[in-house]
C-alpha distance (Angstrom), angle and dihedral (degrees) to the residues before:
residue distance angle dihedral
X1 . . .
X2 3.80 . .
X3 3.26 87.5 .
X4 3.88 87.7 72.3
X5 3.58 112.2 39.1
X6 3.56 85.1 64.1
X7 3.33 91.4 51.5
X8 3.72 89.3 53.4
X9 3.54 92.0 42.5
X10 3.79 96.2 59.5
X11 3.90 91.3 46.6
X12 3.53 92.4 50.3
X13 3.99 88.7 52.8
X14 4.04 103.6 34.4
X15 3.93 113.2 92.6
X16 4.05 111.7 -109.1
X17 3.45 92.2 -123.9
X18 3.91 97.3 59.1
X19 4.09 87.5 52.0
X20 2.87 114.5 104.0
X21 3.95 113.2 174.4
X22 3.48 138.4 115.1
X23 3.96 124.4 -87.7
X24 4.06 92.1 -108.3
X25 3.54 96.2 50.2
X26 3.87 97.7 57.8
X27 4.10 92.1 40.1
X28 4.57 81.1 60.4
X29 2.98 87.0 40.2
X30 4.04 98.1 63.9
X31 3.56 90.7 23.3
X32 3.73 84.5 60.6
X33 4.31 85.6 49.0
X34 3.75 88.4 62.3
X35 3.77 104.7 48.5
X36 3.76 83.1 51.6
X37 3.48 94.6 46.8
X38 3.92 94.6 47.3
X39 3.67 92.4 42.0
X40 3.90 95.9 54.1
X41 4.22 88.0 45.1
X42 3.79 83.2 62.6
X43 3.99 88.5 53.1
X44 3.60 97.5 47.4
X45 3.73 123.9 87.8
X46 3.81 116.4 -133.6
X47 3.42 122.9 -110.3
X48 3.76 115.3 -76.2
X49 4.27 115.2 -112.0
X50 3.72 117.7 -98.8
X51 4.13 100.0 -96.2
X52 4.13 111.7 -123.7
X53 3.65 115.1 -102.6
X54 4.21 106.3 -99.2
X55 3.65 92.7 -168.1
X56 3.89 93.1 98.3
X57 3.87 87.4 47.0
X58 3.66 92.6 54.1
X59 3.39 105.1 45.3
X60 4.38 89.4 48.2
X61 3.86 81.6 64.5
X62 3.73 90.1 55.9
X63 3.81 132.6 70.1
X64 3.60 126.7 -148.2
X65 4.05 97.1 -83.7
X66 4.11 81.9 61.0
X67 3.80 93.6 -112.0
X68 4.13 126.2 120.0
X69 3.94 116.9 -88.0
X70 3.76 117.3 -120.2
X71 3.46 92.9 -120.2
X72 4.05 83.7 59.8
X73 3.69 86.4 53.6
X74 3.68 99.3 53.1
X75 3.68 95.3 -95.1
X76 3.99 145.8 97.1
X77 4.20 96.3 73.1
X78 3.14 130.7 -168.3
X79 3.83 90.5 -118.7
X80 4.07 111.6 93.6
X81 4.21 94.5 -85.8
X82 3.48 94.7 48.2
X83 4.19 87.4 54.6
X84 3.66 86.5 47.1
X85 4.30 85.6 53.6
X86 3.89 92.8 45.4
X87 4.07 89.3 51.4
X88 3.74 89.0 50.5
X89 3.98 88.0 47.3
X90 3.77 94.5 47.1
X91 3.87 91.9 51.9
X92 3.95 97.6 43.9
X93 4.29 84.8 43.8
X94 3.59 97.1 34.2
X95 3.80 107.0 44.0
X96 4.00 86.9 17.6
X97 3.64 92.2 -133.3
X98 3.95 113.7 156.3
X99 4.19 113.0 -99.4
X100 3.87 91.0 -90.9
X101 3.86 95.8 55.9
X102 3.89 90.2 42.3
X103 4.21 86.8 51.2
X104 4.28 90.3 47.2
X105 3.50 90.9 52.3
X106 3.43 105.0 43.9
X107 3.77 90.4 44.1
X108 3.95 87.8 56.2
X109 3.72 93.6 50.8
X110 3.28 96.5 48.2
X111 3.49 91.7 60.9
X112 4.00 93.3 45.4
X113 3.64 89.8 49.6
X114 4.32 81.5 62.7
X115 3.53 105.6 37.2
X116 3.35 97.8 95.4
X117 3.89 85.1 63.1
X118 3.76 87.1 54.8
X119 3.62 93.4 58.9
X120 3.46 96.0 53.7
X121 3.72 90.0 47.5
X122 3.88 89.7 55.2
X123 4.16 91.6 42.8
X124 3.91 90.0 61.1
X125 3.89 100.8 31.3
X126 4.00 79.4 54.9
X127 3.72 87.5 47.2
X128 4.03 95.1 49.1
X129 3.50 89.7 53.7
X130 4.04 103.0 47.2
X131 3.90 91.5 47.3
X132 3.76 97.2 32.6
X133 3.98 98.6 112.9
X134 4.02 88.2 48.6
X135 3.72 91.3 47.7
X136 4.27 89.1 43.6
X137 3.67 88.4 52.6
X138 4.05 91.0 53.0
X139 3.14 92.9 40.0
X140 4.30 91.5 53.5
X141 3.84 79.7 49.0
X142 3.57 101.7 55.8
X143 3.72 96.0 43.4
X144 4.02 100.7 48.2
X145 3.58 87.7 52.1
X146 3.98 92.6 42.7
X147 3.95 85.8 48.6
X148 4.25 96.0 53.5
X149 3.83 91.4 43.0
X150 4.14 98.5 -111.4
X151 3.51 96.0 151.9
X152 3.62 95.5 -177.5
X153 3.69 89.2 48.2
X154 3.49 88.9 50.4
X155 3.97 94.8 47.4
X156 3.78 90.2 51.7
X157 4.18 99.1 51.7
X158 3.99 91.4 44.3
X159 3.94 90.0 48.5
X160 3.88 89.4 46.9
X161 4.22 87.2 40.7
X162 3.92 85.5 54.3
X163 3.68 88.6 44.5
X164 3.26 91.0 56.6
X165 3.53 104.9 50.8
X166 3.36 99.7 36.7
X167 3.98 91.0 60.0
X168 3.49 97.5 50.9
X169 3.61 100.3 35.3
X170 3.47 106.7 -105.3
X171 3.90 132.0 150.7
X172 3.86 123.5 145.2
X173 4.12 93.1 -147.4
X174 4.06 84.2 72.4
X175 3.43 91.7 66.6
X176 3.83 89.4 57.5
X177 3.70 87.8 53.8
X178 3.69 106.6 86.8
X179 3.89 95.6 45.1
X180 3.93 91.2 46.4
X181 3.75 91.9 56.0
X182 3.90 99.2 28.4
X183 3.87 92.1 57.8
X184 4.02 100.1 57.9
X185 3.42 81.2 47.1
X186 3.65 99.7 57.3
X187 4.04 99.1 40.7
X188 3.98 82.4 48.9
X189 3.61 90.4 61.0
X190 4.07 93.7 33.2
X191 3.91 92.6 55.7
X192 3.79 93.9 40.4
X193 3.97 99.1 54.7
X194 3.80 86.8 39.6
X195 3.77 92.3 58.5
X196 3.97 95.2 49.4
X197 3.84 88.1 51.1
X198 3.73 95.6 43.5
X199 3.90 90.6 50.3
X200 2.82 90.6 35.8
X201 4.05 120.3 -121.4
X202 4.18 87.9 -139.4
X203 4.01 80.1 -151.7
X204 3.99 95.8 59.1
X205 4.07 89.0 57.8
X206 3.74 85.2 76.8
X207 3.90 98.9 26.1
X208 3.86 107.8 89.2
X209 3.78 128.4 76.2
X210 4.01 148.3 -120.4
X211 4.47 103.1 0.9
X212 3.96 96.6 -17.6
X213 3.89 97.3 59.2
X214 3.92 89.4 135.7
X215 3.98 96.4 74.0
X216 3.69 88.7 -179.8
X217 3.96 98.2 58.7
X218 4.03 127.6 51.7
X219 3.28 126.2 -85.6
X220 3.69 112.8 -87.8
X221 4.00 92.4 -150.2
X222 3.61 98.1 37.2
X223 3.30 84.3 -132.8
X224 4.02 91.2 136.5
X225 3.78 91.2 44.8
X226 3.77 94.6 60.0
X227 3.86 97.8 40.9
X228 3.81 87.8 49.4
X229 3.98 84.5 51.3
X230 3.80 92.8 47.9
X231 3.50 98.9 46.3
X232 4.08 97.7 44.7
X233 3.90 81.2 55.3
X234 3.84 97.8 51.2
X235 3.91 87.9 46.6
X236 3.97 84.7 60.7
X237 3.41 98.4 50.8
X238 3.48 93.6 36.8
X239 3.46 96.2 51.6
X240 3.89 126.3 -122.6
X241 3.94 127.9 -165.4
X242 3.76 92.8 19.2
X243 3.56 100.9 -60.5
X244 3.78 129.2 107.4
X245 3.78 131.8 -166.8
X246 3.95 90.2 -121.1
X247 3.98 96.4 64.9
X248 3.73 85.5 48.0
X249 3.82 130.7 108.4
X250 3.51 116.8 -101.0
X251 3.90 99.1 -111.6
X252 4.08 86.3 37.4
X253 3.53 88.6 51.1
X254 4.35 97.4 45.3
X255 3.86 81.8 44.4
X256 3.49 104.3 62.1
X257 3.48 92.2 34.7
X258 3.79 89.1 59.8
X259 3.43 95.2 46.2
X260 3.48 110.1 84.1
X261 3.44 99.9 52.8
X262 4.35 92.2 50.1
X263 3.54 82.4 50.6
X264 4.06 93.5 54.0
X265 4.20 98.6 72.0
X266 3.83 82.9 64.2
X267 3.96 103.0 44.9
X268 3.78 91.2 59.5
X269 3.26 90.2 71.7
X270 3.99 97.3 47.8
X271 4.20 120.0 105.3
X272 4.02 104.8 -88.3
X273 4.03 82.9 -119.1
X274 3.87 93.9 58.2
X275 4.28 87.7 53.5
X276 3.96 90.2 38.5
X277 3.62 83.5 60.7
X278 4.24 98.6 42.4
X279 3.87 85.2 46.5
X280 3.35 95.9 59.1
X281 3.76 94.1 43.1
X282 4.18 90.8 57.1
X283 3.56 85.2 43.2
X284 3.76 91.6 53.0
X285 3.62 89.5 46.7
X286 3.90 96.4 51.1
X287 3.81 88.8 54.0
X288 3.88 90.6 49.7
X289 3.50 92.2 53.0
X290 3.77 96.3 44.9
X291 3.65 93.7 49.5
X292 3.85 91.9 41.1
X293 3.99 93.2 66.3
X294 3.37 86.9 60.8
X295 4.01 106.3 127.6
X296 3.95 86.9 -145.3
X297 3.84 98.8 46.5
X298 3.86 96.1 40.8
X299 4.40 78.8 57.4
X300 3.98 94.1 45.9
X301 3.94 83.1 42.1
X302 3.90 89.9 47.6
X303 3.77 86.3 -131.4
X304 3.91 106.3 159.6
X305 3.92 117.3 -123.2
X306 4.01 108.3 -107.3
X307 3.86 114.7 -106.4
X308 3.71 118.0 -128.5
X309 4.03 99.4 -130.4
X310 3.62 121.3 -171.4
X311 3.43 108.8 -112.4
X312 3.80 95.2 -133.0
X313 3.93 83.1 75.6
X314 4.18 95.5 41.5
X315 3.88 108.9 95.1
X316 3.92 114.2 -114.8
X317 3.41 121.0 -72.0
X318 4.23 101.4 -114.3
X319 3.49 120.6 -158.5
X320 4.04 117.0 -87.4
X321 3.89 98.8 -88.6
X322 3.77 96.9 44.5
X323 3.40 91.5 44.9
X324 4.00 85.1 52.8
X325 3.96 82.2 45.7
X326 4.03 88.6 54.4
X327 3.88 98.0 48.6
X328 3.63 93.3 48.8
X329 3.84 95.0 51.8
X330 3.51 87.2 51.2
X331 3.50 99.5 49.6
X332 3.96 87.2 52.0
X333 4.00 86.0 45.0
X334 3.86 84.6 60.9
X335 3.16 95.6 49.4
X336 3.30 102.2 49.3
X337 3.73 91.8 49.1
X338 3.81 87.8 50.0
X339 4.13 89.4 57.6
X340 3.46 94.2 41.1
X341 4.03 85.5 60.8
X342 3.47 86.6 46.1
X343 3.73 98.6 60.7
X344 3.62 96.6 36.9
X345 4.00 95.5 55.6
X346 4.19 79.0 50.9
X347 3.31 94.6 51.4
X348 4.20 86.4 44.9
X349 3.44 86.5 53.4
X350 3.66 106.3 45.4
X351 4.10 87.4 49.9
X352 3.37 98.8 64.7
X353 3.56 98.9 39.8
X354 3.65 101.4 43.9
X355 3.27 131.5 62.9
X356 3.95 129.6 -69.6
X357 3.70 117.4 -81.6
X358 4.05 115.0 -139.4
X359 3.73 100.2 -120.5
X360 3.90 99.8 170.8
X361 3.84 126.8 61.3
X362 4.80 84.4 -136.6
X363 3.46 126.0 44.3
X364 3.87 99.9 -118.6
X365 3.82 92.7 -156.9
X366 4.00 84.3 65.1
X367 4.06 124.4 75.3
X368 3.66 114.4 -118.8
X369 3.41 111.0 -138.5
């Protein structure tokens, strides 16, 4: 095979007029050329396709500060942590703030966005406690004549119960309100930061401030733990959401008091973003409650002034689970009451619309005989 390309070569390169061979030999001779040439084509791989440029893929998987997007990295759901994740990302891209600013300020508005809920939460647990000896003595009403069977008894203390409540604005769900709707919100926001720092975000090693600049690894002080166990016990003295530590039960009240320091062991170990975000909740709270026992906010607020009550008319303090017991039964009192109103204006409604119902056996308009 070597043997004729060069072969080829040289004919292709000699002058015709120094050649001096017969006609056969050169017709081999380029018949040999293009078995060799058809033979090596077989051999020879083609040409490999032009690859697609990957610079538009690249930079869709970056944002503008050049680093990968959650969603790149698995992360920012559709499901409620993964909108808590794409907040944080839109602050820390869109205001290009570092990670700790971007957690700060979307811990603060979180808790803007549900003040309003707070008020009202303070407005009826005010409410509870100025008209709580009325309400007890309704409520004593309504379930000694429940408990002999007087159903007309019975009737008559829930309407004037419902009455009650309803005119002064009353209702002991609301004070379930603010924790019901406060909660998701905080696991949301727990779970989401714990997933970027468990990944982790590569960005967030670098994205904290003064001794916890790695956001995705404890705090090597435990510094943040301790704050975040100070402040979580100042909220519960102070009170937060309307309720206070002194209007407590006594186990409720050792309890929560406890609680924040059994809790500590474990936050040590937590990412220093997670407790960045916690602290700033309790210190969120702190101000709230500060600013809320302001005589002229609690009047813009139309939060009513607290009564002082003497305790011989207060009902008992029960211990925590009854007293869990006692709320709930209420709450399903009101409710009850509330349907019960419901049906009756129906019924109101549908009687002097419809038409009239034969309520004797004789007409009385007609003579017997």
């Amino acid at each position: 095979m070597n043997w004729a390309r060069v072969c080829s070569y040289h004919i292709r390169h000699i002058p015709l007029k120094n050649l001096k061979f017969s006609n056969s030999s050169l017709l081999i001779s380029q018949d040999v050329s293009q078995k060799t040439l058809r033979v090596l084509s077989e051999y020879v791989p083609s040409p490999p396709a032009v690859p697609e440029p990957i610079t538009n893929l690249a930079v869709s998987q970056l944002n503008s500060l050049g680093e990968p997007t959650l969603s790149s990295l698995g992360l920012a759901s559709w499901y409620p942590n993964g909108l808590v994740q794409y907040g944080l990302e839109s602050l820390h891209v869109g205001l290009g703030v570092p990670w700790w600013s971007a957690i700060v300020i979307g811990t603060f508005f979180l808790r803007l966005v549900t003040f309003p809920l707070v008020v009202l939460g303070q407005r009826n647990a005010a409410n509870m406690h100025n008209y709580m000896p009325i309400m007890q003595k309704l409520q004593n009403k309504f379930s000694k004549a429940k408990s002999v069977g007087n159903s007309l008894e019975t009737a008559k203390a829930g309407a004037q119960l419902y009455n009650f409540m309803k005119e002064n604005n009353v209702n002991p769900l609301k004070n379930m309100l603010v924790p019901f709707i406060q909660l998701p919100i905080f696991v949301s926001v727990f779970v989401g930061i714990r997933q970027m720092a468990n990944l982790p975000v590569e960005s967030m090693g670098s994205g904290g401030i003064a001794w916890f600049t790695d956001l995705t690894s404890p705090d090597p002080f435990f510094i943040l733990p301790i704050m975040t166990t100070l402040t979580f016990y100042a909220t519960v003295e102070l009170g937060v959401d309307g309720v206070r530590a002194s209007t407590m039960t006594r186990t409720m009240k050792v309890f929560m008091r406890v609680l924040p320091f059994l809790i500590m062991p474990f936050t040590v170990n937590f990412p220093a973003g997670l407790l960045l975000y916690w602290l700033t909740s309790n210190i969120f709270s702190l101000i709230q409650v500060l600013f809320m026992k302001i005589d002229g906010v609690k009047r813009a607020l139309k939060i009513p002034q607290l009564v002082k009550h003497d305790s011989s008319v207060l009902p008992e303090k029960k211990p925590f689970f009854e007293e869990i017991k006692g709320t709930w039964n209420r709450s399903k009192t009101v409710v009850n009451l509330e349907e019960r109103q419901r049906l009756e204006a129906i019924k109101f409604k549908e009687a002097g619309m419809g038409a009239l119902q034969k309520t004797f056996k004789q007409d009385p308009k007609k003579k017997t005989q």
